[in-house]
N, C-alpha and C positions, 0 to 999 in steps of 0.2 A: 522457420515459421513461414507461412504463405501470405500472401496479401491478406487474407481474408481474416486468417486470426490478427493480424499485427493490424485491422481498422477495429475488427470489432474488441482487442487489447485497450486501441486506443477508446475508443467511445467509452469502455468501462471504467479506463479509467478519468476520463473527464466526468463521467456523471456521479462516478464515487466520491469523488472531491466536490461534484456542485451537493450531494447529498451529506455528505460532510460539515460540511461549510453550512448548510442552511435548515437542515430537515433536523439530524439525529441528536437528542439533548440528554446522552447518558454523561453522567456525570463523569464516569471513567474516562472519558473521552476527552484526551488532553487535543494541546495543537497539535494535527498530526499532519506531514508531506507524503503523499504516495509518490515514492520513488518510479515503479514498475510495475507492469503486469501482464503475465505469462496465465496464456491460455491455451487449453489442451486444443491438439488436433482435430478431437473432435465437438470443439464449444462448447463440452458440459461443466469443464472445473476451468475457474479462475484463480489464480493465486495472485493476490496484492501487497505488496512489499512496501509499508511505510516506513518513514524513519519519523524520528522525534527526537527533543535536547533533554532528554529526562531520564531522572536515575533509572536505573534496573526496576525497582519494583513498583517504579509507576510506571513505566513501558510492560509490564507485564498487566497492568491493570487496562493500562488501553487497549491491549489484543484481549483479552478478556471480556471488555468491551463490545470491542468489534466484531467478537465471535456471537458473543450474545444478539448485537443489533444485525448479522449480518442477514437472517430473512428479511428482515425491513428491508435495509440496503437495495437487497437482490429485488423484491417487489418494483421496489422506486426504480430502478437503471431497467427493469424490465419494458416498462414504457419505452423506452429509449431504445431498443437493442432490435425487437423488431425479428426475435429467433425464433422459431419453436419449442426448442429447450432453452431455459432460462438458466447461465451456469451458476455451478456451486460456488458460491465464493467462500475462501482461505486468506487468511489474516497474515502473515505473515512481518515481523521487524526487521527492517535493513541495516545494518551496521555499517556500510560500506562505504557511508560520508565520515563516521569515527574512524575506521580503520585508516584511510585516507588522510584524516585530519594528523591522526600518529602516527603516519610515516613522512607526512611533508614536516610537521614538529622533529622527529628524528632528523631528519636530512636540514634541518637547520641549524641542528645541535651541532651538528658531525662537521656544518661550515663553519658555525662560528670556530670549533676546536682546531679545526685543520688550517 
């Protein structure tokens, strides 16, 4: 990734989170943390990887959500970004703080046994 996607990654996702946080009142829309975000080479698509603490089918209700709200979204951060092309944003769930959580849980199984 080059400087230029990894500030303009960063900016989207700080203003996705201030737009988050303050703007968007879909009811689907639990707590959610944006873990990450990967933007194409050439600045049109974004993809956002949150995570959340919530069963399955309300984490499917929050991308659900977030797909529904994501023109809003993109209008609001468009302010901000300062591109000519405004990218696409992709919703995307992180699993990778669970997965993480079940392998350090594992490895403390495995010390108390051993």
């Amino acid at each position: 990734m080059s400087r230029r996607t990894e500030r303009v990654a960063a900016v989207i996702k700080e203003e996705v989170s201030r737009v988050l946080e303050e703007k968007v009142v879909d009811s689907r829309i639990g707590f959610v943390t944006i873990t990450a975000v990967e933007v194409s080479s050439d600045l049109r698509c974004a993809t956002i990887f949150v995570s959340t603490y919530l069963e399955e089918k309300v984490k499917d209700e929050t991308i659900y959500g977030l797909r529904d709200g994501s023109n809003y979204i993109r209008r609001k951060i468009g302010k901000k970004l300062h591109l000519r092309y405004l990218p696409k944003l992709t919703f995307k769930i992180d699993n990778s703080i669970e997965k993480g959580t079940r392998v350090e849980d594992a490895l403390k199984q495995i010390n108390k046994q051993g």
